[in-house]
Structures are given as C-alpha cells and as structure tokens.
VEXDREN-2710 file (C-alpha; in Angstrom, 1 decimal):
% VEXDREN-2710
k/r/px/py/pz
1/UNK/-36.1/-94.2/-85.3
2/UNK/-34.0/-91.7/-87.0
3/UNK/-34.0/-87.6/-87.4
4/UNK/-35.6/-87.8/-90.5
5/UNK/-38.4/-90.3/-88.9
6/UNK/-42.0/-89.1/-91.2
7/UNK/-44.3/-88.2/-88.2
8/UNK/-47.9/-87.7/-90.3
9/UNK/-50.8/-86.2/-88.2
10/UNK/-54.8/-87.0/-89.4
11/UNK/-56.3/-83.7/-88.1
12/UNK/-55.5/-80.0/-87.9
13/UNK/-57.6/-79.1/-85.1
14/UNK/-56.3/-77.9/-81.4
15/UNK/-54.8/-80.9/-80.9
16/UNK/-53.0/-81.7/-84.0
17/UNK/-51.5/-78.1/-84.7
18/UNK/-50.3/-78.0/-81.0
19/UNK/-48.8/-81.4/-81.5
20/UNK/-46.8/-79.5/-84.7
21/UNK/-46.1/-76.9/-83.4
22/UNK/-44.4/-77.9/-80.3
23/UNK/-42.4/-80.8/-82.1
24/UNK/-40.9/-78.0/-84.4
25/UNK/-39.9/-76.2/-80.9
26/UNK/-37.7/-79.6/-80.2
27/UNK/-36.2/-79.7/-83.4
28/UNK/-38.5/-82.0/-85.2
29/UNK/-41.6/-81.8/-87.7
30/UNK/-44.9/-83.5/-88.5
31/UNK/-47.1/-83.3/-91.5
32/UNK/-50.8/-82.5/-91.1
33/UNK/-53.3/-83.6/-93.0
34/UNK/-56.6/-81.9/-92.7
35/UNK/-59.8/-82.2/-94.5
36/UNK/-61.7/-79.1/-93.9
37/UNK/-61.3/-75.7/-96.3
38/UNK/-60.5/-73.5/-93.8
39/UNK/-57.1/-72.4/-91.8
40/UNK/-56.8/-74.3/-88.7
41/UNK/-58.9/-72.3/-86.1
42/UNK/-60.2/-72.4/-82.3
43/UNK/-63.5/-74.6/-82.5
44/UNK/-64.0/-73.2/-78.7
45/UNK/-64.7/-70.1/-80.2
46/UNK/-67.1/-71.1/-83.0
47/UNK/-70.0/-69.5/-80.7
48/UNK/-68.0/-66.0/-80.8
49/UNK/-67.7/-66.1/-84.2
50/UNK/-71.9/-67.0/-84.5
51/UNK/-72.6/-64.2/-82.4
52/UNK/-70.5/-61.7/-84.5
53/UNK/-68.5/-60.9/-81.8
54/UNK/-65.3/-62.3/-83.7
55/UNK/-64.6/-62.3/-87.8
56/UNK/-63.8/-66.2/-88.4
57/UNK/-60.0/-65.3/-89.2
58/UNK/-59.8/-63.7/-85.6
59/UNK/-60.1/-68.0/-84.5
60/UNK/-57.5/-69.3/-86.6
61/UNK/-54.5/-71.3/-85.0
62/UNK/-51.1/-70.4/-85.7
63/UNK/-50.1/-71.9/-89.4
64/UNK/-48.3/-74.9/-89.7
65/UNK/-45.4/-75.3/-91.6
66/UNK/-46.6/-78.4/-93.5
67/UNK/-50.7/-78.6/-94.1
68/UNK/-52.0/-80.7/-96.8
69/UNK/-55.9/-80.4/-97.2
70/UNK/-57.5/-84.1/-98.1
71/UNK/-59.7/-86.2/-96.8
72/UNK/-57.9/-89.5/-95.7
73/UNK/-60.1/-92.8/-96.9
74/UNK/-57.8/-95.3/-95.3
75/UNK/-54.6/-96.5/-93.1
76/UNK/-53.1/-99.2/-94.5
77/UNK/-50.9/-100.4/-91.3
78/UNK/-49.1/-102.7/-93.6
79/UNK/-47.8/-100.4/-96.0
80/UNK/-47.4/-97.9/-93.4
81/UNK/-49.3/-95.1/-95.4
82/UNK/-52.5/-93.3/-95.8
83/UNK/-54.8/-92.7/-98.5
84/UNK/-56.9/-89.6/-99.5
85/UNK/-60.1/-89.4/-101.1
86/UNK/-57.9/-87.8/-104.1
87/UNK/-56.1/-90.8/-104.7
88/UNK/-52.9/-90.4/-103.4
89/UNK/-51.0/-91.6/-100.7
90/UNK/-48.9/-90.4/-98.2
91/UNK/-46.0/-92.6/-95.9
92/UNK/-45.6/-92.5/-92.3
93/UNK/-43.0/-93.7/-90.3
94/UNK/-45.2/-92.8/-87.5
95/UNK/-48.8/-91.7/-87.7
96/UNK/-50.7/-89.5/-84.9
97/UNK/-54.5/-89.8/-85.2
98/UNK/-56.0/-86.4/-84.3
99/UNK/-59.3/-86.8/-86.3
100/UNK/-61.7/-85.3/-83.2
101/UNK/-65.1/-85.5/-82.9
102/UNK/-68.6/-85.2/-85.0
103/UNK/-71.8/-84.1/-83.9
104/UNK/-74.2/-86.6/-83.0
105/UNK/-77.3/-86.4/-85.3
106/UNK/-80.4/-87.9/-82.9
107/UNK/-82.5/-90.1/-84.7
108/UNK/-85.2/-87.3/-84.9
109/UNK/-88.6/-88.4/-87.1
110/UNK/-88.4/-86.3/-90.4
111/UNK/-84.7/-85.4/-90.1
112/UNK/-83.5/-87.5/-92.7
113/UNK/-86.3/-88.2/-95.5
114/UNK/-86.1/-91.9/-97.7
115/UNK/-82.8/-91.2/-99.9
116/UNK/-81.2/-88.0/-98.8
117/UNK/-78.5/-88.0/-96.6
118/UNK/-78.1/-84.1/-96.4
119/UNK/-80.1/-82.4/-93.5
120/UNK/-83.2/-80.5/-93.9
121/UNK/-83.0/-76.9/-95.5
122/UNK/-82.5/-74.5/-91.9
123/UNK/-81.6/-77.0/-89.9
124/UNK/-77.9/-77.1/-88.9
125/UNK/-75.6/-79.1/-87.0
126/UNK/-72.9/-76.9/-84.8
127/UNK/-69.9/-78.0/-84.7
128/UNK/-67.6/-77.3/-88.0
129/UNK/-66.6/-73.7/-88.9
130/UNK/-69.0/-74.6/-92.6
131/UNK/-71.6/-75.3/-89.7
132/UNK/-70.8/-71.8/-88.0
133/UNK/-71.2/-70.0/-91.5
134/UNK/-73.9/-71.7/-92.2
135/UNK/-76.0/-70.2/-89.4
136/UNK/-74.9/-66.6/-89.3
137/UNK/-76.0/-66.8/-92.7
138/UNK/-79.3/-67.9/-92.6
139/UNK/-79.9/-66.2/-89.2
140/UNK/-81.5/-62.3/-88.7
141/UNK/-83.0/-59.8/-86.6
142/UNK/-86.5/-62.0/-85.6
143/UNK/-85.8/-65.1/-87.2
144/UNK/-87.4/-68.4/-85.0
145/UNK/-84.7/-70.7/-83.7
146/UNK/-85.1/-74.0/-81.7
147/UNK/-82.0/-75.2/-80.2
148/UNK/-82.3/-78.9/-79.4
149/UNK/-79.5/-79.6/-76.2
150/UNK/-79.4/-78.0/-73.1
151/UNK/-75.8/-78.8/-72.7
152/UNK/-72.4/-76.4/-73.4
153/UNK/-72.8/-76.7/-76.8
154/UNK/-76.5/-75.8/-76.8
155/UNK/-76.5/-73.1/-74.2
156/UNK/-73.3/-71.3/-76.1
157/UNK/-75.1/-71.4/-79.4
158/UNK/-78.6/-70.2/-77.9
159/UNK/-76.9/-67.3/-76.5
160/UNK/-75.4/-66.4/-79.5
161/UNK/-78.4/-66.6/-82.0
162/UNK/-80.5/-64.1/-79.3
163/UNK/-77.1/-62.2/-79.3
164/UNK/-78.1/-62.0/-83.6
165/UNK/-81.6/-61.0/-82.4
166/UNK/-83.1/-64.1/-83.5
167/UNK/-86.3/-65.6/-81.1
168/UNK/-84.9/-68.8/-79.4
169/UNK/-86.3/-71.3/-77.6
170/UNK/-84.0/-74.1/-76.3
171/UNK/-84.9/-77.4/-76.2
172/UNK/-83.2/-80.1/-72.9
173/UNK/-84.0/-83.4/-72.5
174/UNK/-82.5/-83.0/-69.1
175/UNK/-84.5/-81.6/-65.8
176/UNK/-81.6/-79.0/-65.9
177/UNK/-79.4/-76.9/-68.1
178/UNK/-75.7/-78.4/-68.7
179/UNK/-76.9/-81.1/-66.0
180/UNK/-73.0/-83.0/-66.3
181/UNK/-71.2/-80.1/-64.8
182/UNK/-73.9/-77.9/-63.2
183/UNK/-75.6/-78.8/-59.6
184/UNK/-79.3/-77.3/-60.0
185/UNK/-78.7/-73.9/-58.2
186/UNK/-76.1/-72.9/-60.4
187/UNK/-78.2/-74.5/-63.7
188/UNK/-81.1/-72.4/-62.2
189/UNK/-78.4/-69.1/-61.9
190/UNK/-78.0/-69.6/-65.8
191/UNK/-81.1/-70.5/-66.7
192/UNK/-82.8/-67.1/-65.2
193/UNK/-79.4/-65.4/-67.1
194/UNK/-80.4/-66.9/-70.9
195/UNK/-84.0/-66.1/-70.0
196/UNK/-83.0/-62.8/-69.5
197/UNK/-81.8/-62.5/-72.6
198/UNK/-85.1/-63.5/-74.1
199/UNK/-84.0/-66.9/-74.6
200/UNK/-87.3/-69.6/-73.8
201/UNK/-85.9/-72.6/-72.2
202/UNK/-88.0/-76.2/-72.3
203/UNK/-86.5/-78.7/-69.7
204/UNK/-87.5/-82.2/-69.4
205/UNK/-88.8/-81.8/-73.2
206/UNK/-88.2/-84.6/-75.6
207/UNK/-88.3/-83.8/-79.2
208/UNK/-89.6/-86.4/-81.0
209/UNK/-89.2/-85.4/-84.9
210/UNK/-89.0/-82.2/-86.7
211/UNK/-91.2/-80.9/-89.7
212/UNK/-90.8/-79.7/-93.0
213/UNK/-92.4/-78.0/-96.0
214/UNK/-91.0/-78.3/-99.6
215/UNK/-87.8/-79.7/-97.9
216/UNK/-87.6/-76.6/-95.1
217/UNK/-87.9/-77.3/-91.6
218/UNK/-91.2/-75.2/-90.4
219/UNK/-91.6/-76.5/-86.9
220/UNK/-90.0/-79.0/-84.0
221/UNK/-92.5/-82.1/-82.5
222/UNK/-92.2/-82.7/-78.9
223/UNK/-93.3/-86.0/-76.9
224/UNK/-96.0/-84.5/-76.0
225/UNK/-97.7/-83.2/-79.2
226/UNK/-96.7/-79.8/-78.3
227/UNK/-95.0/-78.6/-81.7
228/UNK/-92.6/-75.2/-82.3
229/UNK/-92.9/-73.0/-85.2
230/UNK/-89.2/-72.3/-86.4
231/UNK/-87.2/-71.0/-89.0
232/UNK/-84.3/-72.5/-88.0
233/UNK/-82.7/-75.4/-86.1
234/UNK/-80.0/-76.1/-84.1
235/UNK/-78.7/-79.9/-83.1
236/UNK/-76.1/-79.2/-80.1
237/UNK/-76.8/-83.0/-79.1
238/UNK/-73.3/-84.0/-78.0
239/UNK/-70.3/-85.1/-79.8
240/UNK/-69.2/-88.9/-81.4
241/UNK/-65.4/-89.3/-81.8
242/UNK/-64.6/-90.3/-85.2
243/UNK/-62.9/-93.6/-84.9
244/UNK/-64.1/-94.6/-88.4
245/UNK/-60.6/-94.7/-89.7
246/UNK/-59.4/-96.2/-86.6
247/UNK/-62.1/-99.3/-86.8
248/UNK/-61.4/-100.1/-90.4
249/UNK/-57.5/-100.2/-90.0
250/UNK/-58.2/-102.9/-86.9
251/UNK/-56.9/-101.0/-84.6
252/UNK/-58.9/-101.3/-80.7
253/UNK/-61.6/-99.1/-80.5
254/UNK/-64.4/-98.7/-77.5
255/UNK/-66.1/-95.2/-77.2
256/UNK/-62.5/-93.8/-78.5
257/UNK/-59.4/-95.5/-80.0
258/UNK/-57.6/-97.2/-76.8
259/UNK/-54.4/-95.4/-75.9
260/UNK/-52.0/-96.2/-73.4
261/UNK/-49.7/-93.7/-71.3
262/UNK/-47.4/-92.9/-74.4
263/UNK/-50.4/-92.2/-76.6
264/UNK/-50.0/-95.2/-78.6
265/UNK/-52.7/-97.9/-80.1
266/UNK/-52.3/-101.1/-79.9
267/UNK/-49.9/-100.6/-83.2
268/UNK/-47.0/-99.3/-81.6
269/UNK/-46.5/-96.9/-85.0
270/UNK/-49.9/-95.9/-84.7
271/UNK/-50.5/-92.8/-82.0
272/UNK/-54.1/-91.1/-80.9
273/UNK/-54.9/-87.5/-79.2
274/UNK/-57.7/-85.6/-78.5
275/UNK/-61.2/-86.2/-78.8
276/UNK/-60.8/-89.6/-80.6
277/UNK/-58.5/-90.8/-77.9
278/UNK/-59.7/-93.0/-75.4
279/UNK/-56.9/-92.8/-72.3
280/UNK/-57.8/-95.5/-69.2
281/UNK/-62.0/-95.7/-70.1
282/UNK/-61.7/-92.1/-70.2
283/UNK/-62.9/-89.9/-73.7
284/UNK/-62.4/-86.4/-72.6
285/UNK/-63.9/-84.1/-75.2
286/UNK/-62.7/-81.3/-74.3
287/UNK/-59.5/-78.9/-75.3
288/UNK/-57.4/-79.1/-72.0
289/UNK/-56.8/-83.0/-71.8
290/UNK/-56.1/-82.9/-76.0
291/UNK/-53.5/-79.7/-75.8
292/UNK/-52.6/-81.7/-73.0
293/UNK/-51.6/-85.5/-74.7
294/UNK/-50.1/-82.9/-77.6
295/UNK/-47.4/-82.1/-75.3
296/UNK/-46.3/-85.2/-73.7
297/UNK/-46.1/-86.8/-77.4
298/UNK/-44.3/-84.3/-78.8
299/UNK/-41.6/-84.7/-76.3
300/UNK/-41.9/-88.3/-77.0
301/UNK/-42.1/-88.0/-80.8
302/UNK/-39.2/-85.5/-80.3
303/UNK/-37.0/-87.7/-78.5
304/UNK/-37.5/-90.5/-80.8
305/UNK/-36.6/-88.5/-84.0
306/UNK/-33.5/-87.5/-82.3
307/UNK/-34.3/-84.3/-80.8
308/UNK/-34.6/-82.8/-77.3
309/UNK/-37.7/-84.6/-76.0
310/UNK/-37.8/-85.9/-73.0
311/UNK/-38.1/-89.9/-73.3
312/UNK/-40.0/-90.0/-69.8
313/UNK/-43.1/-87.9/-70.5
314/UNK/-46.2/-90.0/-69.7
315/UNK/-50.1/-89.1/-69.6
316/UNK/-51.6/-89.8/-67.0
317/UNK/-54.9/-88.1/-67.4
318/UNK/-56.4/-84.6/-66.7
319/UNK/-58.3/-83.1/-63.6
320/UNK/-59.7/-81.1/-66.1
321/UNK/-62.0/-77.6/-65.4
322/UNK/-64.9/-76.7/-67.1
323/UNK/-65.3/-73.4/-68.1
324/UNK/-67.8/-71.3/-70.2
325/UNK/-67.9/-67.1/-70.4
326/UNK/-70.6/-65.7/-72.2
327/UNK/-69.5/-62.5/-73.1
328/UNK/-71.1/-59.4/-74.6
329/UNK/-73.4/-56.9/-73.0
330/UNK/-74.8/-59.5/-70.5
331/UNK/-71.9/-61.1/-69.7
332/UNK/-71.7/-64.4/-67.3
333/UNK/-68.8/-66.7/-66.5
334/UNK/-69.4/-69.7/-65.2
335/UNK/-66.8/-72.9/-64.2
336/UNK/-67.4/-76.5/-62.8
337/UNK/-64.6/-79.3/-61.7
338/UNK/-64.9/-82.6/-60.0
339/UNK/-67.8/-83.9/-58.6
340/UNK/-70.2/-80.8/-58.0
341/UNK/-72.6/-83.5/-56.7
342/UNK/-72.0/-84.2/-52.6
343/UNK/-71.9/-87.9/-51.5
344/UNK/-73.4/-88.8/-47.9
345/UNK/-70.9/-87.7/-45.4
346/UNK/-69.3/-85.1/-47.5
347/UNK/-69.0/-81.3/-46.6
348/UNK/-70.0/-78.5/-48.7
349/UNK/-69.7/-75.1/-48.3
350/UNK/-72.4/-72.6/-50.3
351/UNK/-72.3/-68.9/-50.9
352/UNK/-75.2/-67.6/-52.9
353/UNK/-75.8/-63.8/-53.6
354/UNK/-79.0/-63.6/-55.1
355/UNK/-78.8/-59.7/-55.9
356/UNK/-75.3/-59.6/-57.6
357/UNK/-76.5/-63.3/-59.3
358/UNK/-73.1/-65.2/-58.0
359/UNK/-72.8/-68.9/-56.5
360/UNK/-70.0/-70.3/-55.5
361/UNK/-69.7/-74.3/-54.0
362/UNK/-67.5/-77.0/-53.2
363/UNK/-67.9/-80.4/-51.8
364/UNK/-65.3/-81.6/-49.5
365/UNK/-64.6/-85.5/-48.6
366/UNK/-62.0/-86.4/-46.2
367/UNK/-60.5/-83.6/-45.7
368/UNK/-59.6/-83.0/-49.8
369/UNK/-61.5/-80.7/-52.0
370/UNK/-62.9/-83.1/-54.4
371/UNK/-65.2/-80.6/-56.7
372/UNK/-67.0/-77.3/-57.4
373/UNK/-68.9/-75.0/-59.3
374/UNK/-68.9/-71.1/-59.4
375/UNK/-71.3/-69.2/-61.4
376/UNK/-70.8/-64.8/-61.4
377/UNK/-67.3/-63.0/-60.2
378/UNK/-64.5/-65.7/-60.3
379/UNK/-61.9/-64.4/-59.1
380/UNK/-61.4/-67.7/-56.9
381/UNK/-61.6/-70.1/-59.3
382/UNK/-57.8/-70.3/-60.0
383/UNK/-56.8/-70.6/-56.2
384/UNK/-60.0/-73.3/-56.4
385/UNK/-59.2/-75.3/-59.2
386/UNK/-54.8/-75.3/-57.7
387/UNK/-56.6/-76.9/-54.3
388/UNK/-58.2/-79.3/-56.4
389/UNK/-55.9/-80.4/-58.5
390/UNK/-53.1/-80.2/-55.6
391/UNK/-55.5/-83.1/-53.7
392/UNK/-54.1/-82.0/-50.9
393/UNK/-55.3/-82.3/-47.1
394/UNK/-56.8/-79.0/-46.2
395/UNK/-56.3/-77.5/-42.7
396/UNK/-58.8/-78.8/-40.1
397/UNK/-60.2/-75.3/-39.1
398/UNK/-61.6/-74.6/-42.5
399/UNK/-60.5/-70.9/-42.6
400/UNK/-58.3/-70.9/-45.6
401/UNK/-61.4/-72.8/-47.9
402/UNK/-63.7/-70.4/-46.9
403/UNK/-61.0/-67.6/-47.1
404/UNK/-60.7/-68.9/-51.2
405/UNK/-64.2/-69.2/-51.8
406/UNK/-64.8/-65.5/-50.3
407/UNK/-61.3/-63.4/-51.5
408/UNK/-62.3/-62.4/-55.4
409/UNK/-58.5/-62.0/-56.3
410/UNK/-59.2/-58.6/-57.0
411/UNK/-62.5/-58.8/-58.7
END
C-alpha cells in the first residue's frame, strides 16, 4: 500500500469512529460512511438519554473528520467499491466493516400483520437513537409499559421508563434476571432493586403474541393465556449482527463475519470490527472487545498506509467485564466477568450484606481467579477484574483474595 491508501469504514458507531480517530493520531485517515441521521453517539448510553437523565447531544462521539451519511446497498469486491442506496459509489483501497448489530424482532403472534413490515403503533424496538426518541416521546407520567427481555438491554430500559413514571412490567423468558452474567443471588439483589422501583418483573414468562386495536398495541399474550394491558411496548430481545452486506459480497460468514488476528475476512482488502465481527467462534457484542479490535487495526491500517503503526499488533481476544450502573436517585452498580457459575471442585468465596443490599463473589479453580460478580459498593472490582485478567496463581493462604473482595478502595 501507499500513504494515500483509501481506508473506507461501513459504520459510525463506537467502533468505527474510534477506528478514525485513532488512525488520524498515526498520521493516517479513513472515511465513514454511516446511515443513521444523527451525529455519531454512545449507544451504551441510549438508556440515559430514555430516562432524561442526558439530552441526546450529551451522547455524541467526538466528530470525524470525514462522515458521509448513506446507506451502503452493496460491496462489489471486484471493483473494490461500495454502493449507496443513493446511487453512488464510493472506492476503497481497503474497506473496514463496522456495520454492528440489529435488534432481534421475536417472531411474536400479531407483531407483524399480512403486508406491513413496520411495527405496531407503541411498540418499539430499543436499540437506535430514532428507537430512543421514539419512546421518550410516546412515554408519560402513568403510561403502561411491558418490557419483553429480562436481559441488560431490558433491565436498562425498564429502569428508565419507571425513571419517566411510566407503570412497567418486565417480561423474562429466563428463571432469572440477566441470567448470562448474573448467578441467582446477585439476579435476586436486582430484581428486589427494580421492584423497588415499582417496576413488576415476570420470570419464566413466555410471551406468545401481542395485541392490537386499530393498528395500536393494547395488550401483551403470554403462554399461559395470562394477557397485559399496555400502552406501550418494549422488544430488548437481544441483538443480530448485521452481516447482510457481508453474505451478499461472499465473504465467510457464521453468527458474525469470520475474522482472523489482523481483523481481516477471508478477502485480505476486506476488514471487520465490532459487533459484526466474529474473532475465533467468538461474537462479542459488547463495546470493550470493538474499541478494542479498533485499536490494533488502526496501528495496522496505519503502518500499512505508511504511518507510525505498529506492523505487529494482533487481537487476540478480550477477557472482557460486564458492567451496568443504574444511576439516579436509586442508584445500583452492578459488574460480572468470567464464569460466575462454580464447576465441581472449584472454590468460591461469598460476601452478602443483606442490610446495605451488596454481594460480592468469585469462583476460584486451580489456584487462578477464573470469574465473578459484585452487585452494591464496588470499590473492588478494578483490583478484581486486574487478578482476572492477570490469570495469575494466587497465594496459597487466600488472604490477599479475601483482602480484595473486602478493601472498598475507598468506597
């Protein structure tokens, strides 16, 4: 490649502007091309914004030098260009797919009638910043609100509609509240925190269809006949990465598109990051692993356009730490990493204080601290999370885990 090498990035999200911005740092440049209206922005904080906590702009990512809003049709691999719904076409000397993630629709009776493809009037997907608009909108002091998905998504955006004084019941499949990172004390510690809050929480409960009147949801249909009156409704039912692009260009797709240590597809001109990225079987989903792969390909991408890069930087994958804080009033931080589910013949260490509504657990297995979850005051988590990732031995007597799980930093 050359210093004027065209690096064109699909997607202005986290991943993509951090993937700009940092190339400009080593002396190169990359043009986004992103679909959505609004300035690049934080989706983590989409559930701030719903609450009214922050005004939209507050979100918005640090502008990149060169955005150009369209929606990209297709990658001719050929040609080595892309081309927008708009007609035109755009050449890449190397192109970065950063096109994230959609929300997963569930194949809900009466969500979609014969013809229409636009959802039901009041019920609203969550995962745009149009999506996050759309609900602060319609929702008001008293207004009904089922939240189907018990998971981050759904417990962020049930919090933040009883924040808007709306009634909300939340709706999880699950036995347990945000089952993939939580064990079932620290799912119990936040479910007694949203109930609080006035929130009504269904586990175990299967929605089976949703139903309207003069094209306006009026109530939610579980399995079991039981139905909920609503105004409104929320689908937090997990995320899809969009690999439509990828697919119809040929490149090698499973859940994600199939990347190897440097990023690329099996095109070597064609690169992937973020939540469409699929990195050794693994489709991370979440913003640490994508800022993450943003990094080491910008020093590659650097390097290769002749500027101060470092040729050797590889992914090799995240330990990655889960984290939610529900601020406000009633505020409650929570964080999970690793396996917070013990194997036979592991340790674990529990502290539980049922007046101050903290837990804090890790699971130790031979000798290493292989996961955890805290739930309360976490000032430990950062000394936690270094031990983790660090996977090293830890001393036989036991004193310095139990000395991080107990010293608040402060707190």
């Amino acid at each position: 490649m050359t210093s004027n090498t065209r690096v064109v990035v699909i997607g202005a999200g986290l991943a993509g502007v951090r993937l700009a911005r940092r190339l400009g740092e080593l002396g190169a440049s990359a043009l986004l091309v992103g679909e959505e209206e609004h300035p690049p922005y934080n989706r983590v904080l989409l559930a701030d914004v719903l609450a009214g906590r922050y005004a939209s702009e507050v979100i918005s990512l640090p502008a990149p030098e060169r955005l150009v809003r369209a929606r990209v049709t297709l990658i001719d691999r050929r040609a080595r260009e892309i081309r927008c719904s708009d007609g035109s076409a755009i050449a890449y000397d190397t192109l970065v797919l950063a096109t994230g993630s959609n929300a997963v629709l569930p194949p809900l009776r009466g969500l979609f009638t014969a013809g229409r493809t636009e959802l039901p009037e009041g019920v609203h997907a969550f995962r745009t910043m149009d999506d996050c608009l759309g609900l602060a909108k319609a929702v008001r002091e008293g207004v009904r609100a089922v939240v189907i998905g018990g998971g981050l998504l759904g417990v962020s955006a049930a919090r933040a509609l009883a924040a808007r004084g709306a009634q909300v019941v939340l709706a999880q499949q699950a036995e347990r509240l945000m089952e993939r990172q939580l064990d079932p004390a620290a799912s119990r510690l936040l479910r007694r925190h949203l109930t609080g809050l006035g929130v009504e929480v269904h586990t175990e409960a299967r929605v089976r269809g949703i139903r309207t009147l003069g094209g306006a949801v009026r109530s939610v249909e579980l399995a079991d006949g039981y139905a909920l009156d609503t105004d409104l409704v929320v689908l937090a039912c997990g995320v899809r990465p969009r690999v439509g692009l990828a697919q119809d260009a040929g490149l090698a797709v499973h859940k994600g598109v199939l990347v190897d240590d440097e990023l690329r597809t099996c095109d070597r001109n064609i690169r992937a990051i973020g939540d469409c990225a699929q990195h050794a079987g693994t489709v991370y989903g979440l913003a640490a692993p994508a800022l993450e792969q943003a990094e080491v390909l910008a020093e590659l991408l650097a390097r290769e356009s002749g500027g101060a890069g470092d040729p050797g930087a590889r992914y090799t994958g995240t330990r990655s730490l889960t984290r939610l804080t529900l601020a406000g009033q009633d505020f409650l931080d929570l964080a999970a990493f690793g396996e917070t589910d013990a194997r036979p013949g592991d340790d674990v260490v529990q502290l539980a204080d049922a007046t101050r509504g903290t837990y804090r657990k890790v699971v130790v297995r031979d000798d290493r601290l292989v996961g955890g979850v805290l739930v309360g005051e976490l000032g430990t988590v950062g000394a936690l999370a270094r031990a983790w990732e660090g996977a090293e031995p830890l001393p036989a007597d036991g004193a310095p885990l139990l000395h991080l799980l107990t010293n608040d930093g402060g707190s």
